[in-house]
C-alpha positions in Angstrom: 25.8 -1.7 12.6 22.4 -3.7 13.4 19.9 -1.9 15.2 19.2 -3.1 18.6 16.5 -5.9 18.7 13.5 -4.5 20.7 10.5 -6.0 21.4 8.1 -5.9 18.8 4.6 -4.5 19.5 2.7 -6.8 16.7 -0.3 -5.9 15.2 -3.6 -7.4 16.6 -6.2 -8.8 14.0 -8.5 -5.6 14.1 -11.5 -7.4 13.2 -11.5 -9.7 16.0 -13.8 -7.0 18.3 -16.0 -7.1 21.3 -19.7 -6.1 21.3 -21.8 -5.8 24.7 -25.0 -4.4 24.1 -27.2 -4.0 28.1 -30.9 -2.8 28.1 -32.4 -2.2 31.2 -36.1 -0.9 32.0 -37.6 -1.1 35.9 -38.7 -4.7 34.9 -35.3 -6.4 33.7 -31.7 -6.4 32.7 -30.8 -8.4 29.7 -27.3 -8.3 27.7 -28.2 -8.4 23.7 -25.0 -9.4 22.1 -21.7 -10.5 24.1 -18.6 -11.3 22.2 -15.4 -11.7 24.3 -12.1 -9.4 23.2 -8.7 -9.9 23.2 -8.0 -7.0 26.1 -5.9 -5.6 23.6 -4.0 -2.7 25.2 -3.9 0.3 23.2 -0.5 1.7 22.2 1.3 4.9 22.9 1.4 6.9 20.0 5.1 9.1 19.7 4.2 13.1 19.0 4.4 13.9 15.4 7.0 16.3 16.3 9.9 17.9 13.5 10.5 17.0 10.4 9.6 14.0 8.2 12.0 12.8 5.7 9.9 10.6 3.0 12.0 8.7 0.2 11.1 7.7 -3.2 12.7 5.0 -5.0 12.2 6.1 -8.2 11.4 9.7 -9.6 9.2 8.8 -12.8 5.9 9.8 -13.2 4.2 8.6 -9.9 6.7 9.9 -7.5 7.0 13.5 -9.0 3.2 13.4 -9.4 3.1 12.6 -5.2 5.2 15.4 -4.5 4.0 18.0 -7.0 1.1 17.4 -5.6 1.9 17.9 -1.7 3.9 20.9 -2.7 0.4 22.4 -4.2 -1.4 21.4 -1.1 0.7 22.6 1.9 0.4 26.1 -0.4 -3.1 26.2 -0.6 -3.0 25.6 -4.6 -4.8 22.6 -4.4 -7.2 19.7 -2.5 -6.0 16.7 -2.1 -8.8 15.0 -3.7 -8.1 10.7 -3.1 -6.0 10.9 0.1 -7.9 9.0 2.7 -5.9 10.4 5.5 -6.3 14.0 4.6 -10.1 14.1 3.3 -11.8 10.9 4.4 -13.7 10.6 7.7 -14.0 8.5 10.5 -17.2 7.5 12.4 -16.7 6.8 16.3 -19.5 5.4 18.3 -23.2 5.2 17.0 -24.9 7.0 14.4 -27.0 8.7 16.7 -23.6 10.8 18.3 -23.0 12.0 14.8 -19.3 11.7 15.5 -17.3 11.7 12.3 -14.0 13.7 12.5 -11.8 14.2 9.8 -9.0 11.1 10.1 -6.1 13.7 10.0 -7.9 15.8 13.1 -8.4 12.5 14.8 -5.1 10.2 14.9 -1.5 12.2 15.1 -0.2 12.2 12.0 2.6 14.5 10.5 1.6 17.4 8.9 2.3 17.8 4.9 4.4 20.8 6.0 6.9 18.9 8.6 7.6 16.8 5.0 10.8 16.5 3.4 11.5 14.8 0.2 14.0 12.9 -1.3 14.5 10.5 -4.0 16.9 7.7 -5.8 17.2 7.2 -9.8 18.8 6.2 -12.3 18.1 9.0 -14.5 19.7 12.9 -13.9 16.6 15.0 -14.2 15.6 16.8 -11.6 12.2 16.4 -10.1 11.3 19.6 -12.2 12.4 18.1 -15.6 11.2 14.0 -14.3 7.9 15.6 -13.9 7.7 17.6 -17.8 8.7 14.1 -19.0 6.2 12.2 -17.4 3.6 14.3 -19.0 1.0 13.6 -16.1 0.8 17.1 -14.6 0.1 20.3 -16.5 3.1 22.6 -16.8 1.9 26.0 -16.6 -1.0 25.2 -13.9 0.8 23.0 -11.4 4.6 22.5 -12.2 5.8 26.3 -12.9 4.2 27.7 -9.3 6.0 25.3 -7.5 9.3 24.6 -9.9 12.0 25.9 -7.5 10.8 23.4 -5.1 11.2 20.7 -7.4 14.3 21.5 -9.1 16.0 21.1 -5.5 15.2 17.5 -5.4 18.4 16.3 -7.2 17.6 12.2 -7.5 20.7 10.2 -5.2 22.4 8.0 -7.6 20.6 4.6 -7.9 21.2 0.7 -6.9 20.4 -0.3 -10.4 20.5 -3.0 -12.5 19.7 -3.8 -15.9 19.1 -7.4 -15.5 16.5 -7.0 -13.3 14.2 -3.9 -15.3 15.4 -4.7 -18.5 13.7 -1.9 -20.3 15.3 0.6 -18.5 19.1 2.2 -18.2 20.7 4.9 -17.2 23.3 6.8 -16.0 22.8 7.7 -12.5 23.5 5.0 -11.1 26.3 3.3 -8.5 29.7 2.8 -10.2 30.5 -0.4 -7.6 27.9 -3.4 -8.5 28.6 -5.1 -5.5 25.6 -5.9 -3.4 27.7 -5.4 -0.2 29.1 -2.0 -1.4 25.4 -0.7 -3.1 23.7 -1.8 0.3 25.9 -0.1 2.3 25.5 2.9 0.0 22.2 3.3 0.3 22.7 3.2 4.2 24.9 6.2 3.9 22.3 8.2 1.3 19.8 7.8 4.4 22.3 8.9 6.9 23.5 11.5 4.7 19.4 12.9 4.1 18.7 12.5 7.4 21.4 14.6 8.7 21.7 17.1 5.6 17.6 17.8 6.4 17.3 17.6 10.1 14.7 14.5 9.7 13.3 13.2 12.9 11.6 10.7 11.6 11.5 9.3 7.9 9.8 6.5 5.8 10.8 4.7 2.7 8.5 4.7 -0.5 9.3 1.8 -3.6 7.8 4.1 -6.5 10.1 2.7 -9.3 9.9 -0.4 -11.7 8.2 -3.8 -11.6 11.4 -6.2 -11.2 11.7 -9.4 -12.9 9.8 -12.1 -11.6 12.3 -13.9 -8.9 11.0 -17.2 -6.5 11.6 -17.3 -2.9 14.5 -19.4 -2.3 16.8 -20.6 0.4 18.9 -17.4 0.2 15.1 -15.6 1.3 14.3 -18.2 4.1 16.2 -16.1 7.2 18.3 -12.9 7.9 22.2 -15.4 8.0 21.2 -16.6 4.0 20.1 -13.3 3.0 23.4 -11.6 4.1 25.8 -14.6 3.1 24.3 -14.1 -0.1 24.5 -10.2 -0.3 28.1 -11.4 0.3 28.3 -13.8 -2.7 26.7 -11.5 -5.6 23.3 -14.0 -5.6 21.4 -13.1 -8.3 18.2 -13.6 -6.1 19.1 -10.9 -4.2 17.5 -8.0 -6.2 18.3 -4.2 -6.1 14.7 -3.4 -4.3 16.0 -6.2 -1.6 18.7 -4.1 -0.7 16.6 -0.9 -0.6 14.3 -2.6 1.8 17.1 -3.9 3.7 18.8 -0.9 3.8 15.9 1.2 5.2 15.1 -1.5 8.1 18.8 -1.4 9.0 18.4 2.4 9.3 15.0 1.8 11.3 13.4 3.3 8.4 9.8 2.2 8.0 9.3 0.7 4.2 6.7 0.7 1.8 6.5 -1.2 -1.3 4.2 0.1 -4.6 5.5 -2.6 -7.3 4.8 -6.6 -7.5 8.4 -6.9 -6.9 9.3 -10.1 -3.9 10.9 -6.8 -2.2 10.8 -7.2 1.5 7.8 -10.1 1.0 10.2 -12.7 2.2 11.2 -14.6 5.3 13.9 -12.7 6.2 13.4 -9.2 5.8 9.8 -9.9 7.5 10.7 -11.6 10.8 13.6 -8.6 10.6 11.2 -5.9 10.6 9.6 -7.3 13.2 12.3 -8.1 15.6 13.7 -4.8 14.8 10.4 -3.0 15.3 10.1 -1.9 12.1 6.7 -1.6 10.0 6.9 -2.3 6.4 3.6 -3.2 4.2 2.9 -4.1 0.3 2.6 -5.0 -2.3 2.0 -3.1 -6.1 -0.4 0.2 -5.4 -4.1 -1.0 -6.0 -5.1 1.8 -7.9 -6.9 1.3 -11.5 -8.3 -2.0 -12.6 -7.9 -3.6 -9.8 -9.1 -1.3 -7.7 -12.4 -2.1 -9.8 -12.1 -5.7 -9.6 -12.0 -5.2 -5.6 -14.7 -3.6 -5.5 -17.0 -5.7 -8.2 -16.1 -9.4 -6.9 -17.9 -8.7 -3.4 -20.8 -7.6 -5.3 -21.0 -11.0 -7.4 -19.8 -13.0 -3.9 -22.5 -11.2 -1.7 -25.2 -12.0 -3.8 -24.0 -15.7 -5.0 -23.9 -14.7 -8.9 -22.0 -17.1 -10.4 -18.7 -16.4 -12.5 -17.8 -18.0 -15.9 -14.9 -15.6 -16.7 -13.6 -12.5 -16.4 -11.3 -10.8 -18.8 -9.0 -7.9 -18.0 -7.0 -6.0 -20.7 -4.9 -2.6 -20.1 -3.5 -0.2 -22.4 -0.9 2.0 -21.3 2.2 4.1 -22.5 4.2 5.6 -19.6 7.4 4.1 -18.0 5.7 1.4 -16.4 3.7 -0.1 -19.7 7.5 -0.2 -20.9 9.0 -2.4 -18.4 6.0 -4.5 -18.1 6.1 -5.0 -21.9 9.5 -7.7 -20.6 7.9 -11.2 -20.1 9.6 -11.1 -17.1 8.6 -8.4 -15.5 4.9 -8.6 -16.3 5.1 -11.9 -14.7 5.4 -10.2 -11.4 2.3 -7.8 -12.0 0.3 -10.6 -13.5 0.9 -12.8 -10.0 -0.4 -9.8 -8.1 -3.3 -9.6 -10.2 -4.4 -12.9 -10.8 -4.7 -13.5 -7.1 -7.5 -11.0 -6.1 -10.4 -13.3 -7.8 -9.7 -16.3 -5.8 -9.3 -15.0 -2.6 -12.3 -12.9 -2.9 -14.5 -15.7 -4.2 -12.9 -18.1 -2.4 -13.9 -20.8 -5.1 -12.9 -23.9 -2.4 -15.8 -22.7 -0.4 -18.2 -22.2 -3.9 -17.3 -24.5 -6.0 -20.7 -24.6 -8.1 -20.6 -20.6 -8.2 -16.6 -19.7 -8.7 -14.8 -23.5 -9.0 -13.9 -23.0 -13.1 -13.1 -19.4 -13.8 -11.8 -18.0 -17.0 -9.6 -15.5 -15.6 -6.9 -13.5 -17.5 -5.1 -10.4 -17.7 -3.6 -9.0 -20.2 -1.3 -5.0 -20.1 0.1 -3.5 -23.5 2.8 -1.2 -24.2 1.1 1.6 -25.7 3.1 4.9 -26.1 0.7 7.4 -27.3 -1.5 6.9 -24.1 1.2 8.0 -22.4 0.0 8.0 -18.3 -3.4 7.7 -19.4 -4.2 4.0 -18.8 -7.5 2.6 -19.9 -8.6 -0.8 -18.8 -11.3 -3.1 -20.2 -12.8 -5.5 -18.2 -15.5 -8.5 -19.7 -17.2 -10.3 -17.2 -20.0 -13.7 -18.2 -21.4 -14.5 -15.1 -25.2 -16.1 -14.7 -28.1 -16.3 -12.4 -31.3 -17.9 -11.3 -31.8 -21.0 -13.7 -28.8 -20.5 -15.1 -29.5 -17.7 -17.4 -26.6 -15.7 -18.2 -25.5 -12.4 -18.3 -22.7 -9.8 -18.5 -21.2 -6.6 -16.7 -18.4 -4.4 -19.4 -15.9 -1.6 -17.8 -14.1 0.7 -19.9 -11.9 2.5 -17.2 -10.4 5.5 -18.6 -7.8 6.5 -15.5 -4.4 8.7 -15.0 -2.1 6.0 -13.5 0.1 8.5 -11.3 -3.1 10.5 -10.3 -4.4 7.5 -8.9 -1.3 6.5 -7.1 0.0 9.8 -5.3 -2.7 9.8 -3.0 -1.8 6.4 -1.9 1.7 7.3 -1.4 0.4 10.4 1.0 -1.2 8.0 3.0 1.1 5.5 3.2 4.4 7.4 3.7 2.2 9.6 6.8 0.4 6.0 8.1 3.5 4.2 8.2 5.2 7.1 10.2 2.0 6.9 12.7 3.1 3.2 12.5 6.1 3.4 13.8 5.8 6.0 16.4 3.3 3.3 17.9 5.7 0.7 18.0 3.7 -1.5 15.7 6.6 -3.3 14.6 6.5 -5.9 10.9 3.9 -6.2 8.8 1.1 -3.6 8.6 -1.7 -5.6 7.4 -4.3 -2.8 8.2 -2.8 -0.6 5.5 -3.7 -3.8 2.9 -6.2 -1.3 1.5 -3.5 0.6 -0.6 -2.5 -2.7 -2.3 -3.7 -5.3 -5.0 -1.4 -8.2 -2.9 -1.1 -7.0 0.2 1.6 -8.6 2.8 -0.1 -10.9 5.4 1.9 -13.0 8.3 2.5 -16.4 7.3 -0.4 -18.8 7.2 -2.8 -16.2 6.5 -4.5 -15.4 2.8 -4.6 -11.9 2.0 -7.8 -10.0 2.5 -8.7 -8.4 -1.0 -12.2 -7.1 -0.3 -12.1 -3.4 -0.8 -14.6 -2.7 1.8 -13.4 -5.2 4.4 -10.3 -3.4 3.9 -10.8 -0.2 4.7 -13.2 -1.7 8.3 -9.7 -3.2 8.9 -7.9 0.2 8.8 -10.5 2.4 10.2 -11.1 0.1 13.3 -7.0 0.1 13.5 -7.3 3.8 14.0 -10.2 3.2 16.5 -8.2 0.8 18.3 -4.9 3.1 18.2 -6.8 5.5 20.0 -8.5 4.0 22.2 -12.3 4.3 20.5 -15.1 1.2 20.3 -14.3 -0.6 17.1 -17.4 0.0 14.7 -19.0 -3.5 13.7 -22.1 -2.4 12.1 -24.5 -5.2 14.0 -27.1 -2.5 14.9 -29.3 -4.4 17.4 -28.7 -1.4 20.1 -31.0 0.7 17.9 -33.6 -1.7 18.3 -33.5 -2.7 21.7 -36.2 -2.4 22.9 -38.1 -4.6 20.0 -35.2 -7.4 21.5 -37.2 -7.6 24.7 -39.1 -10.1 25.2 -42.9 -9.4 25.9 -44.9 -9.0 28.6 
């Protein structure tokens, strides 16, 4: 059964703000700055109240390293060093107030102990054993005090397919291959969690393999062609599809961490949003290109000009395997060749960014296990043309990177949807190297402008000024004219 249509509560574009600065002395009254608003009502935030029921797709290496690492929290065993929501602050007003609250003191969300986890897989292990596999986490120190815990998360049998991670097999998975029957499955795993857990709430998580590299196509365009061809076995319809599906059916907020299409098309988009569901991704931003978001504005902001930029990775965990397939790697290399361009935008710099050399490369390592390294070669030049060049060697723990991110997704996306901010959440675009955007928009891959956009959306959800860093009120008084 659908659920109801509601109407949707859509996002507003948080950067479009209003400034009005008024000085006054007993000689005159002049407004500064005055930029008009959008009156955008602020929306009624749901209590965080029972339990919240957050579900991996996938139990490898990052989600096992996500919910070791909550377990060690919530017990005092750890800090949870990365999380934005938990450890990052939040300035509100001017400098001078020194107002700066923690951002888990200041917006509602769900506290790590209300959370319940579950998880899908196409492997046996529990999330004790997944987690000695993926080598990430040290036994003794941070798997052994918490092990009960994570030998109860038994992983659901999977909606898996072969053809579409073709590295991978095993043999958890759905005896009926039936898109129609695995979809319908799934439903009934989140009915069945829900109810066995007394969830009040719960969000979706996509923490398992890149897919193959698949095309929007006709069966994409709208909700009647994605369904007829759930119905007739299309090959375009992919097993995260009908995860993503399945949890907006459920009214399950979604999330995805891989370059997969997902719930990037059409269909599932206008659904969410009719359906007043949020869903955001795509592929967790969290080791080279992390970097390259944060270089490229420096190069842009001070009109360097680019020549080329190389990327290589080296890594040996489940996810180097999969993306050693053509086909998969396809999908990872779209998400992260398209940072560059929108970042440099090369159509409005065509002398500084028009012809750049840009490629990425990822190898299948094994002995690096989780332990990614990425290499990054930059030529740019300067004044008179005289060139130079910037080298990274980024030596980073893959999962460690991405747990924290799935924290603050699964607990923003909950916030999300108890506002009734309904489709895409372009405010979380932060978390992601191509993140979702409505149609006709380009992504926004500036790491910075990123997180203004999702620290004035918390402003804006409760009801605070929306920071714009234009300053003139501290000087004021040297605005007035002279007497």
């Amino acid at each position: 059964m659908l659920l109801e249509r509601r109407p949707s509560r859509r996002l507003p574009v948080p950067d479009a703000v209003s400034v009005t600065i008024t000085t006054s002395t007993e000689q005159h009254e002049r407004t500064i700055v005055s930029v008009t608003d959008q009156h955008l009502p602020t929306p009624t935030i749901a209590p965080a109240d029972g339990k919240l029921g957050v579900v991996c797709v996938g139990l490898g290496a990052v989600a096992t390293t996500f919910i070791a690492g909550v377990e060690l929290i919530r017990r005092g065993m750890a800090d949870p060093v990365g999380s934005l929501s938990q450890m990052g602050t939040i300035r509100l007003g001017k400098r001078t107030d020194q107002r700066a609250p923690v951002i888990k003191d200041f917006v509602p969300l769900a506290a790590l102990d209300d959370i319940v986890f579950g998880a899908w897989d196409p492997f046996e292990d529990d999330a004790y054993v997944s987690a000695v596999k993926a080598g990430v986490l040290d036994v003794a120190r941070h798997l052994e005090p918490i092990a009960e815990q994570l030998r109860a998360i038994q992983p659901m049998t999977a909606a898996f397919d072969p053809t579409y991670v073709r590295k991978l097999d095993g043999p958890n998975v759905k005896s009926d291959t039936s898109k129609r029957v695995l979809l319908e499955s799934i439903r009934d795993d989140i009915r069945g969690f829900r109810e066995q857990h007394a969830c009040d709430r719960m969000v979706m998580v996509w923490c398992g393999s890149t897919e193959i590299y698949i095309e929007p196509s006709a069966a994409h365009m709208d909700i009647g062609a994605f369904d007829a061809a759930i119905d007739d076995d299309d090959p375009t319809i992919s097993p995260s599809m009908l995860y993503a599906y399945a949890a907006l059916l459920e009214g399950v907020p979604f999330a995805n961490g891989a370059p997969s299409l997902t719930v990037d098309i059409p269909a599932l988009r206008q659904f969410a949003s009719d359906h007043n569901v949020p869903i955001c991704g795509k592929d967790f931003k969290t080791g080279q290109t992390m970097v390259k978001t944060a270089l490229a504005p420096m190069f842009k902001a001070r009109m360097l000009a680019m020549d080329g930029w190389y990327s290589t990775n080296i890594l040996g965990n489940r996810d180097g395997e999969v993306l050693d397939d053509p086909d998969a790697f396809k999908s990872k290399e779209h998400s992260k060749l398209g940072v560059l361009d929108t970042i440099l935008q090369p159509d409005l710099y065509p002398e500084l960014y028009g012809d750049i050399d840009h490629v990425v490369r990822i190898n299948y390592y094994p002995p690096r296990g989780d332990n990614k390294e990425g290499w990054d070669n930059i030529d740019f030049h300067g004044w008179l043309g005289y060139p130079m060049q910037l080298k990274v060697n980024f030596l980073c723990r893959d999962s460690i990177l991405a747990a924290p991110l799935c924290l603050d997704l699964a607990l923003f996306m909950d916030l999300a949807q108890r506002a009734e901010m309904a489709g895409i959440q372009e405010w979380l675009s932060f978390y992601f190297k191509s993140p979702q955007v409505a149609p006709g928009l380009y992504p926004e891959h500036d790491l910075y402008i990123q997180q203004t956009k999702l620290k004035n959306t918390l402003r804006w959800m409760m009801g605070e000024d929306q920071i714009t860093h234009l300053g003139v009120e501290y000087y004021a008084d040297d605005y007035l004219p002279s007497e």
